[in-house]
GUMI-858606 format. One line per 10 residues: number of its first residue (from 0); for each residue x, y, z of C-alpha. Coordinates in Angstrom, 2 decimals. Layout:
N
NUM) X Y Z | ...
# end
This chain:
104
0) 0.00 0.00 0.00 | 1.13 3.34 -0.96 | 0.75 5.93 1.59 | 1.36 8.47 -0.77 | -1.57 8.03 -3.10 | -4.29 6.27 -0.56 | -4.15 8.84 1.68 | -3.11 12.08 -0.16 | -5.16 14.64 0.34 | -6.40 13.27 4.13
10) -5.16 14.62 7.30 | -6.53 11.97 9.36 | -4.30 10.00 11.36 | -4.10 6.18 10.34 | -5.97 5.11 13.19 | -9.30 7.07 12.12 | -9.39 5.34 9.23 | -12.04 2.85 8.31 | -11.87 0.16 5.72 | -14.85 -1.74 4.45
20) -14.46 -4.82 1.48 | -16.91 -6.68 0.39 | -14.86 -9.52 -0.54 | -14.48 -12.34 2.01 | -11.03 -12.86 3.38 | -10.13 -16.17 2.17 | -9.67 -14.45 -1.23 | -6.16 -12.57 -1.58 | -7.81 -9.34 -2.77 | -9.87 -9.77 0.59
30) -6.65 -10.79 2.61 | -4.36 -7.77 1.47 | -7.56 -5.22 1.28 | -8.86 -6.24 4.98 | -6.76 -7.55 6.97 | -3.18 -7.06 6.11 | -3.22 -3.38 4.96 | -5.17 -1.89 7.65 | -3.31 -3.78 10.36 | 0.17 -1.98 8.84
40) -1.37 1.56 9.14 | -2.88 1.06 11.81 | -6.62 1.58 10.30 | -9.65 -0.06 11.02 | -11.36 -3.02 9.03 | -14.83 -3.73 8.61 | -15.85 -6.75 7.24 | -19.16 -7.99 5.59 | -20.62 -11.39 7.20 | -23.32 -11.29 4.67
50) -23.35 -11.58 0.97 | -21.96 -7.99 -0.68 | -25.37 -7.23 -2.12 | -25.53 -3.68 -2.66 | -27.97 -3.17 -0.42 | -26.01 -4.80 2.04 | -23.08 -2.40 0.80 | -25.32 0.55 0.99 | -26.28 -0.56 4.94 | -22.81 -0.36 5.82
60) -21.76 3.13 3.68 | -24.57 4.55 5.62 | -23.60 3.51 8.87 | -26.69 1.02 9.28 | -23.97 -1.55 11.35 | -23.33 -0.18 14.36 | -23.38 3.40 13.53 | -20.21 3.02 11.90 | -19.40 4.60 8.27 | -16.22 3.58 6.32
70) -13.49 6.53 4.81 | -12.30 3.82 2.15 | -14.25 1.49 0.32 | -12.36 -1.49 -1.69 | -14.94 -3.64 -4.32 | -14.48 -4.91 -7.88 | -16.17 -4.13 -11.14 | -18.93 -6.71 -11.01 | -20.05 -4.81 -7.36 | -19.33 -1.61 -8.95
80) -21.73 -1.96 -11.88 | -24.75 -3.73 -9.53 | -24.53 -0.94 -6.93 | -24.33 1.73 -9.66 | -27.91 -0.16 -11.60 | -29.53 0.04 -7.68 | -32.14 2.00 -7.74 | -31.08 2.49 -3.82 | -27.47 4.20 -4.52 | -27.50 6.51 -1.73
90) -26.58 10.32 -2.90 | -22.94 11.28 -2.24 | -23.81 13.36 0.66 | -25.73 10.77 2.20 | -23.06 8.05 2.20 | -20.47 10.65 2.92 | -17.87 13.03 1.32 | -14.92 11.67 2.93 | -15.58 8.42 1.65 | -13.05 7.00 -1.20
100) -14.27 4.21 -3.43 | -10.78 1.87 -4.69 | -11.42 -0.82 -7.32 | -8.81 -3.45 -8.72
# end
């Protein structure tokens, strides 16, 4: 993980940081996304128990799990594109400004 490019721009410490994937951990996307670059900075993951719906995806962005929001959001194309068809994509304000949105 580059420090210089995920975080430019972001003058939150590490620790404030919070990660959410939708992919499960036993793939390596998953692995490196969740669990191995936010233990190295120091950041927060949240993970998805449930299938990465987007409605499910849209629960979590909005802080519908334990009144917690992510600042970076990791997915893939094939979540991209079904979240984007939703009818329920959340506006940008409502999911929240500081959010970032990574793909592979």
């Amino acid at each position: 993980m580059d420090d210089r490019t995920l975080w430019q721009g972001d003058p939150r410490p590490h620790r404030e940081r919070r990660l959410l994937l939708a992919a499960k951990l036993f793939f390596a996307y998953g692995l490196g996304n969740a669990l191995t670059f936010p233990l190295a900075v120091g950041a927060t993951a949240l993970l998805m128990a449930e299938r990465p719906t987007p409605e499910a995806v849209f629960k979590r962005w909005l802080g519908g799990v334990g009144g917690v929001k992510p600042t970076v959001f990791y997915g893939a194309p094939t979540g991209f594109a079904g979240m984007l068809a939703s009818p329920r994509l959340p506006a940008p304000e409502e999911a929240g400004a500081e959010a970032r949105v990574l793909g592979r």
